[in-house]
TIRO-2110 file (N, C-alpha, C; in Angstrom, 1 decimal):
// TIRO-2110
7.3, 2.6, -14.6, N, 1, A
8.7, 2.7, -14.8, CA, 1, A
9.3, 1.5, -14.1, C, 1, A
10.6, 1.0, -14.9, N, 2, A
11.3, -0.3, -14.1, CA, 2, A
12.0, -0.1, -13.9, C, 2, A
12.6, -1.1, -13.3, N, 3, A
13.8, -0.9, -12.2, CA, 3, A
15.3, -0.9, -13.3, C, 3, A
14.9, -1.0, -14.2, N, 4, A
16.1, -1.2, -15.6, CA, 4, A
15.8, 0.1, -16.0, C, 4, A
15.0, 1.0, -15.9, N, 5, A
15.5, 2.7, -16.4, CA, 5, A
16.1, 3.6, -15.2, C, 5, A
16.0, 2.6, -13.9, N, 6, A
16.8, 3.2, -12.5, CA, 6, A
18.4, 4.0, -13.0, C, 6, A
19.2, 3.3, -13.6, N, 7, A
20.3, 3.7, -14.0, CA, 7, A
20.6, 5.0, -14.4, C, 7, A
20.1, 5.0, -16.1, N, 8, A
20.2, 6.2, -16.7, CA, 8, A
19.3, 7.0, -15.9, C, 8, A
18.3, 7.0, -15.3, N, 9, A
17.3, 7.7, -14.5, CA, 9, A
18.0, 8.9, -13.4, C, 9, A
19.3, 7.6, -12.8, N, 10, A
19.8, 8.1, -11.6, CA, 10, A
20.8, 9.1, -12.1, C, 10, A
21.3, 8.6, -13.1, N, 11, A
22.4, 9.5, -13.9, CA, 11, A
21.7, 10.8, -14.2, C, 11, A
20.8, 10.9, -14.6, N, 12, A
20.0, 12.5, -15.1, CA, 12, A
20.0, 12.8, -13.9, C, 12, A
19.2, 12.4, -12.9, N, 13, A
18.9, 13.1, -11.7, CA, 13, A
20.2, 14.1, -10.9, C, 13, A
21.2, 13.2, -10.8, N, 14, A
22.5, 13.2, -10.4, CA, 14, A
23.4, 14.2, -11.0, C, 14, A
23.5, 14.0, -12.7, N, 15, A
24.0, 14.7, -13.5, CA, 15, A
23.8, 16.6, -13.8, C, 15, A
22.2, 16.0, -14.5, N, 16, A
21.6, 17.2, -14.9, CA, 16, A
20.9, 18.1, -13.5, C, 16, A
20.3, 17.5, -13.0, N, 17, A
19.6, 17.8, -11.9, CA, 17, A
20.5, 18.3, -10.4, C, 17, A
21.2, 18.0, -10.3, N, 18, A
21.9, 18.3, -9.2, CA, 18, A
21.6, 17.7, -7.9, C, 18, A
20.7, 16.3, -8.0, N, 19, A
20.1, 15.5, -6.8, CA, 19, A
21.0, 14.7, -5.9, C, 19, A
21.1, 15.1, -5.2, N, 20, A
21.7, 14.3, -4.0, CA, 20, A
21.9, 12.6, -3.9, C, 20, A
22.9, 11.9, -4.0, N, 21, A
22.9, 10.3, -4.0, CA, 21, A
22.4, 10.3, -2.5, C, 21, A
22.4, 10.8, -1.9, N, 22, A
21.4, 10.6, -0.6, CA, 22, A
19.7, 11.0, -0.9, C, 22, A
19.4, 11.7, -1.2, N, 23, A
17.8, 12.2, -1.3, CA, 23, A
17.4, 10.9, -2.1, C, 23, A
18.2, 10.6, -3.3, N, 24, A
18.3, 9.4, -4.2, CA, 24, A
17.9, 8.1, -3.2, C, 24, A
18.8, 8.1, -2.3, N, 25, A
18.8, 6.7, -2.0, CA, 25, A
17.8, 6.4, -0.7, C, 25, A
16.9, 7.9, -0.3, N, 26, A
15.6, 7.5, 0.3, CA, 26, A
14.3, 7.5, -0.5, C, 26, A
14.7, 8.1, -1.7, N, 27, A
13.6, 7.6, -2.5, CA, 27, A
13.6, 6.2, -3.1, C, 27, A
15.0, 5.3, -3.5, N, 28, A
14.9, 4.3, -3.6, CA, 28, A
14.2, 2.8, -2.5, C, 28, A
14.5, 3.7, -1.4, N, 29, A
14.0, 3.2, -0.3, CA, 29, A
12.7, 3.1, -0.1, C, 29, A
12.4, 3.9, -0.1, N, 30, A
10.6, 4.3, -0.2, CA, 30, A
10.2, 3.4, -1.2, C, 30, A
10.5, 3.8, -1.9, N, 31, A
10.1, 2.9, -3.3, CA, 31, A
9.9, 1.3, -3.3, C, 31, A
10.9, 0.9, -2.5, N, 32, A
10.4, -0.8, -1.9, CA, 32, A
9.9, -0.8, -1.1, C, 32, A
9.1, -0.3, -0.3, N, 33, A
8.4, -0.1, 1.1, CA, 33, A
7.0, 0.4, 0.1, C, 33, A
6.8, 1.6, -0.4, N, 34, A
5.5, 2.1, -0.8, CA, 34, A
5.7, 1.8, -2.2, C, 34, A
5.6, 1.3, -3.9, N, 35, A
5.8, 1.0, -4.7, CA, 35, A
4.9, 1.7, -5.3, C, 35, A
6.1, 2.9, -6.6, N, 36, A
5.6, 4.2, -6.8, CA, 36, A
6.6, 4.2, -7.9, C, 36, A
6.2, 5.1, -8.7, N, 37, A
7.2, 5.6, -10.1, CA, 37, A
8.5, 6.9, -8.8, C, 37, A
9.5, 6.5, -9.2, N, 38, A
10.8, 7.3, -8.3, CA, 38, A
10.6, 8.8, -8.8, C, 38, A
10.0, 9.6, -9.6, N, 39, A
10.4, 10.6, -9.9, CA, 39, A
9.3, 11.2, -8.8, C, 39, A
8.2, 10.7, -8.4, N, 40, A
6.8, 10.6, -8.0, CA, 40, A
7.1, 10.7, -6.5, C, 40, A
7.5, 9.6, -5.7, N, 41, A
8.3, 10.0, -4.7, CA, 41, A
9.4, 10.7, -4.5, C, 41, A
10.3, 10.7, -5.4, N, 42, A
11.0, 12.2, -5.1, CA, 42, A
10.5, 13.7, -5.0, C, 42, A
9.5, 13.4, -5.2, N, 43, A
8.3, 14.7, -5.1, CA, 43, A
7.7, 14.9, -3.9, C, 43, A
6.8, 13.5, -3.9, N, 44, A
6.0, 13.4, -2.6, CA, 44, A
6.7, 14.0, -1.1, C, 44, A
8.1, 13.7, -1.5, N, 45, A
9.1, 13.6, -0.2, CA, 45, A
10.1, 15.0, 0.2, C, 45, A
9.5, 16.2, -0.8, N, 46, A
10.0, 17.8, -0.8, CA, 46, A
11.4, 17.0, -1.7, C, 46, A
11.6, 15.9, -2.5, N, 47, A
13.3, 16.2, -2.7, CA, 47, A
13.5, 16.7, -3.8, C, 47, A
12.8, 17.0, -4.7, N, 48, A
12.9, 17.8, -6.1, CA, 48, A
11.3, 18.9, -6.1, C, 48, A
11.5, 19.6, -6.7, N, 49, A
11.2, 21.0, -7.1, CA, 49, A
10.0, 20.3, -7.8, C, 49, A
8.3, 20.9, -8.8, N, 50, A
7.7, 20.4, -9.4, CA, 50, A
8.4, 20.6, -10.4, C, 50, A
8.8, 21.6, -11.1, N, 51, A
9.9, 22.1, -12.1, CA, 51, A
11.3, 20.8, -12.8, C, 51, A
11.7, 20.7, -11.7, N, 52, A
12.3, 19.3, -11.5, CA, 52, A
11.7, 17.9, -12.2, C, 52, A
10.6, 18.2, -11.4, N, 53, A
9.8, 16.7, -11.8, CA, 53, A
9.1, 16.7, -13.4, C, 53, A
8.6, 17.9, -13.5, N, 54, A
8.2, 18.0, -15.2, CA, 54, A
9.7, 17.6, -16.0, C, 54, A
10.7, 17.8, -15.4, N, 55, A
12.3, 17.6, -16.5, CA, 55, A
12.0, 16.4, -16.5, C, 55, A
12.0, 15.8, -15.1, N, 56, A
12.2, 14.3, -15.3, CA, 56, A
11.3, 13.6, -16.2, C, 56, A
10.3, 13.6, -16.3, N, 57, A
9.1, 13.1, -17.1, CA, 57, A
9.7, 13.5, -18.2, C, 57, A
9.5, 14.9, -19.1, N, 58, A
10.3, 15.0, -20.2, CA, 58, A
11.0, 13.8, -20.7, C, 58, A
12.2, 13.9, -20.2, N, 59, A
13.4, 13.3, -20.0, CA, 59, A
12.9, 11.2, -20.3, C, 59, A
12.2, 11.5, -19.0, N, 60, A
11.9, 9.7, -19.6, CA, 60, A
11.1, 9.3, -20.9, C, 60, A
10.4, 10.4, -21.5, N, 61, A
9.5, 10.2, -22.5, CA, 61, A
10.3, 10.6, -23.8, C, 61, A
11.1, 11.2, -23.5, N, 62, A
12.8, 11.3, -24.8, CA, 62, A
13.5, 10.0, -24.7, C, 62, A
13.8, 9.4, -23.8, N, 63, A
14.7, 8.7, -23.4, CA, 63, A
14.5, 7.1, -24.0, C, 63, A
12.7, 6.9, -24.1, N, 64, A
12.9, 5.4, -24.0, CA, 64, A
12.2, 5.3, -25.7, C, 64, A
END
């Protein structure tokens, strides 16, 4: 995943999902420190649900 589907990515998360622009913005963080697909560290890190994380995947494989 690139850093150019971050956007609409962040939008679903935020929108549909109900994720925090803070939980957001330590996974972003992480993500330049350990380099990882974001939906993957939002996981690793308790901030979404696995339930959550199957949407996201969904979602990006609709999306692009």
């Amino acid at each position: 995943m690139s850093p150019s589907t971050y956007p609409g990515l962040i939008d679903f998360l935020q929108e549909d999902l109900a994720i925090s622009s803070a939980s957001i913005a330590v996974a972003l963080r992480r993500s330049q420190q350990d380099p990882g697909p974001l939906p993957m560290i939002l996981w690793q890190y308790g901030l979404i649900t696995l339930d959550q994380l199957e949407r996201i995947y969904d979602w990006l494989e609709t999306s692009s």
